[in-house]
N, C-alpha and C positions, 0 to 999 in steps of 0.2 A: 830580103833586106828592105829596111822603109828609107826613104827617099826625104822623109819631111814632107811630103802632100799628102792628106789625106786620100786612105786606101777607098772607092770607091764597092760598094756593093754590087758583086755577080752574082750573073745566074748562071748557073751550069748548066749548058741545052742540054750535056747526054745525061746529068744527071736530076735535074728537074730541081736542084737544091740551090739553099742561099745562103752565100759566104758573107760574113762580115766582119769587120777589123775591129782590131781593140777598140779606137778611140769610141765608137760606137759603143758596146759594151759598157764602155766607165760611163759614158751620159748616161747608159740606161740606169745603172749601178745610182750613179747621183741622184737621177729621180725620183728612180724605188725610194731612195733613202731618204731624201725629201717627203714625200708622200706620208713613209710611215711615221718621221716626224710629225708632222702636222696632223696623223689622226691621232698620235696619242699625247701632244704637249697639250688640248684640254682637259684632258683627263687628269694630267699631272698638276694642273694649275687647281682645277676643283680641287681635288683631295691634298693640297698643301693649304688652302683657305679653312677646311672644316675642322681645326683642334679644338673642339672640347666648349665652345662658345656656349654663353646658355641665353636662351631668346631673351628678348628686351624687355618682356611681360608675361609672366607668368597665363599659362594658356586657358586655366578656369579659373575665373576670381572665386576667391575665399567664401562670399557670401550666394555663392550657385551652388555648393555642395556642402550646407553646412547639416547635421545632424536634426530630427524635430525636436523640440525640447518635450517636456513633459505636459502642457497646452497640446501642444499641435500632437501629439500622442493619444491624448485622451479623445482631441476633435476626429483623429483618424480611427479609431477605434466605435467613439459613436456612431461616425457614420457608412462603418463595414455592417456595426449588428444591425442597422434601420436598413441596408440597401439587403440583407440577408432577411429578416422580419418581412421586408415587402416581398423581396422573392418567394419566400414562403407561402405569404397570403395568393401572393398569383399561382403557385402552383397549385394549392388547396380549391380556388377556384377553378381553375383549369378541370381539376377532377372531378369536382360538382358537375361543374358544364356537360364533361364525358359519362357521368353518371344519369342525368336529367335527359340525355339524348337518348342513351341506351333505353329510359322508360320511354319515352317519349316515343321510340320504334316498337317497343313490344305492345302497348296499347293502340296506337293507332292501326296495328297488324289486326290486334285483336279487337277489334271495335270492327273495321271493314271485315273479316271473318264472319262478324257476328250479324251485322248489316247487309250480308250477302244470302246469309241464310233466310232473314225475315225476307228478301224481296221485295213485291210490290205491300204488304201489308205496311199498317202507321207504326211508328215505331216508337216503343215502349220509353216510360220514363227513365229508367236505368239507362237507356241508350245514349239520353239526352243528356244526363248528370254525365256519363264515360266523356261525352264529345266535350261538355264545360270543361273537366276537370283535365281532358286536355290541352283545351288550349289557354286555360291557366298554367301550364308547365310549358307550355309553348312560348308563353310572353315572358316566363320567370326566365327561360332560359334565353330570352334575345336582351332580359334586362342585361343579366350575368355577363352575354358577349360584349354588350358596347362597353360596360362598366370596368374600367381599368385600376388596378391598385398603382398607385408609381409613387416614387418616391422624391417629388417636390415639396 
């Protein structure tokens, strides 16, 4: 039977447990329920704001995505085939360059080959024209390296 004082909380020595009274219970009850209130009325507040609104300004102006006309078609067009023509001309280079190296090592193999053989003897005019004529392929081809095609 309640008394009208609040029932205080025991511990039970033999049983190591803890009793508590209604009124305890309903604060707890009220709290929870408070609590869950409060995590979810902002939820309910955001999601009754957001119907269907459309922003204040359109998010890309009209003149950031507009179509090239037939000018700016043709300039883009020009200047794919010139950036393709120079590419071109650089890789044709490129394989001169790979070509003019490759002779560039079989002659000079074959000049020291043949410079090895003669020894201490003077060495012959044909020796001397070999060694000119490569290091005219020598210079052709450090012209070729610095020498760039681009398309400025």
């Amino acid at each position: 039977m309640h008394t009208g004082q609040p029932i205080s909380v025991e511990f039970s020595a033999a049983r190591g447990m803890r009793r508590s009274s209604a009124p305890f219970r309903l604060s707890m009850r009220c709290f929870l329920g408070g609590a869950l209130f409060l995590l979810c009325a902002p939820s309910l507040v955001v999601t009754g704001q957001n119907t269907n609104q459309a922003p204040p300004h359109p998010i890309l102006l009209p003149q950031a995505n507009h179509l090239p006309d037939i000018n700016d078609q043709m300039k883009m067009n020009s200047a794919q085939r010139k950036r393709q023509n120079f590419d071109a001309a650089n890789a044709l280079r490129q394989h001169q360059i790979n070509d003019d190296a490759t002779k560039l090592l079989i002659l000079t193999r074959d000049l020291k080959a043949q410079m090895g053989k003669i020894g201490d003897n003077p060495l012959p005019d044909r020796l001397l024209r070999e060694a000119e004529a490569i290091e005219l392929l020598a210079h052709d081809v450090q012209a070729k390296m610095t020498l760039s095609v681009s398309g400025s």
